[in-house]
C-alpha positions in Angstrom: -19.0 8.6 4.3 -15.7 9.2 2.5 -12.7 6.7 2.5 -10.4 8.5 4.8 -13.5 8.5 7.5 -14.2 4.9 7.1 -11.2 3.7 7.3 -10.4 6.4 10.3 -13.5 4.6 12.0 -12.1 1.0 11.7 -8.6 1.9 12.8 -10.7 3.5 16.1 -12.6 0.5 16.4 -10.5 -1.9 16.1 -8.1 -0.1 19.2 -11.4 0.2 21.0 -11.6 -3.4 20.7 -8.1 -4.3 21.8 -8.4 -2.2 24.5 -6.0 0.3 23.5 -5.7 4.1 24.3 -6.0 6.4 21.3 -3.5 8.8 23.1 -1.0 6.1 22.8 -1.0 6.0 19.0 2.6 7.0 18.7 2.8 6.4 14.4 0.8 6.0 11.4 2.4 4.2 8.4 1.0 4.9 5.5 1.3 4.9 1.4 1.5 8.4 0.9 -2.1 8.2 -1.3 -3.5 11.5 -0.6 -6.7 10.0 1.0 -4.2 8.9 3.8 -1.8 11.9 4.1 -3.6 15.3 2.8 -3.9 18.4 4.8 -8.3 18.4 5.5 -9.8 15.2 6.1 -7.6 12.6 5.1 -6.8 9.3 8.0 -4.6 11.0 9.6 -5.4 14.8 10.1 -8.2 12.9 11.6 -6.4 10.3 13.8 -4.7 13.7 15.0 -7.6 15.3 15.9 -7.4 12.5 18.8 -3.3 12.2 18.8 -2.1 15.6 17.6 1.4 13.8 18.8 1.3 11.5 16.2 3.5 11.0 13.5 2.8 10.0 9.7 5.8 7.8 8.1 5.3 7.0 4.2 6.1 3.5 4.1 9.7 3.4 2.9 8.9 -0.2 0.5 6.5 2.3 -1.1 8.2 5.3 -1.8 10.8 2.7 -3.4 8.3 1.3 -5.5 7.1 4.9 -6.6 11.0 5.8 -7.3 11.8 2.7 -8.8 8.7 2.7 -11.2 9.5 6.5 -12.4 13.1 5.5 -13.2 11.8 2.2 -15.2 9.7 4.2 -17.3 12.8 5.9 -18.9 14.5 2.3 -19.9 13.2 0.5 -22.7 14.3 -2.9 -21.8 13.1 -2.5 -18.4 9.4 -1.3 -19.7 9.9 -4.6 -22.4 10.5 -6.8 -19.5 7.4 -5.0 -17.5 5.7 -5.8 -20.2 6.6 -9.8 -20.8 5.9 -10.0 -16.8 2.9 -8.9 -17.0 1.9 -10.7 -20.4 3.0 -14.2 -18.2 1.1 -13.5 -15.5 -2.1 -12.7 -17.4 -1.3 -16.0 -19.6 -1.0 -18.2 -16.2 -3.4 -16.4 -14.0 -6.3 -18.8 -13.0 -5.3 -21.4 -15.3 -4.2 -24.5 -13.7 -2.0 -25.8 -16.7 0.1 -22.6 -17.6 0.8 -22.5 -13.6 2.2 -26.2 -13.4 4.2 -25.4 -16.5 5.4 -22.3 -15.3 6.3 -24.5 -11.7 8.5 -26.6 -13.7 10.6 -24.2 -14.8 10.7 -22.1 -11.5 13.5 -22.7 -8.8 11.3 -21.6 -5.8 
């Protein structure tokens, strides 16, 4: 079984369970990975195959983090300061003592 049919089976199952119609599936939100969104058997050529009336919406917080990432990628400051991030959180990441430390310092 392929991705796009298992996860086209739990989305059916779980409606079955809520006792909801399939016709009434109005919108699918999605990520825009092709798995989700391509033309042959991706989630939601096959959640149309029950709702041809449904729509597919590529989640806008995602399509701002593919447009935002692109741009980054051209900035050399902004691909150093991706890069300190993520050296930071690999450094604090399941360590108890680099968290607290990095607690103190935080405002949140």
């Amino acid at each position: 079984m392929c991705i796009a049919s298992a996860v086209s089976s739990m989305h059916i199952e779980a409606r079955q369970k809520l006792c909801q119609c399939e016709k009434a599936l109005r919108g699918i939100g999605t990520d825009g990975a092709s798995t989700m969104i391509g033309c042959h058997n991706s989630v939601v050529a096959q959640l149309k195959q029950i709702n041809n009336s449904a729509t597919e919406v590529h989640c806008a917080a995602h399509r701002l983090n593919l447009a935002s990432s692109q741009a980054a990628g051209a900035v050399p400051y902004v691909k150093k300061f991706q890069s300190i991030i993520c050296q930071l959180y690999d450094f604090c990441d399941n360590s108890a003592v680099p968290m607290a430390t990095l607690k103190l310092y935080s405002y949140y």
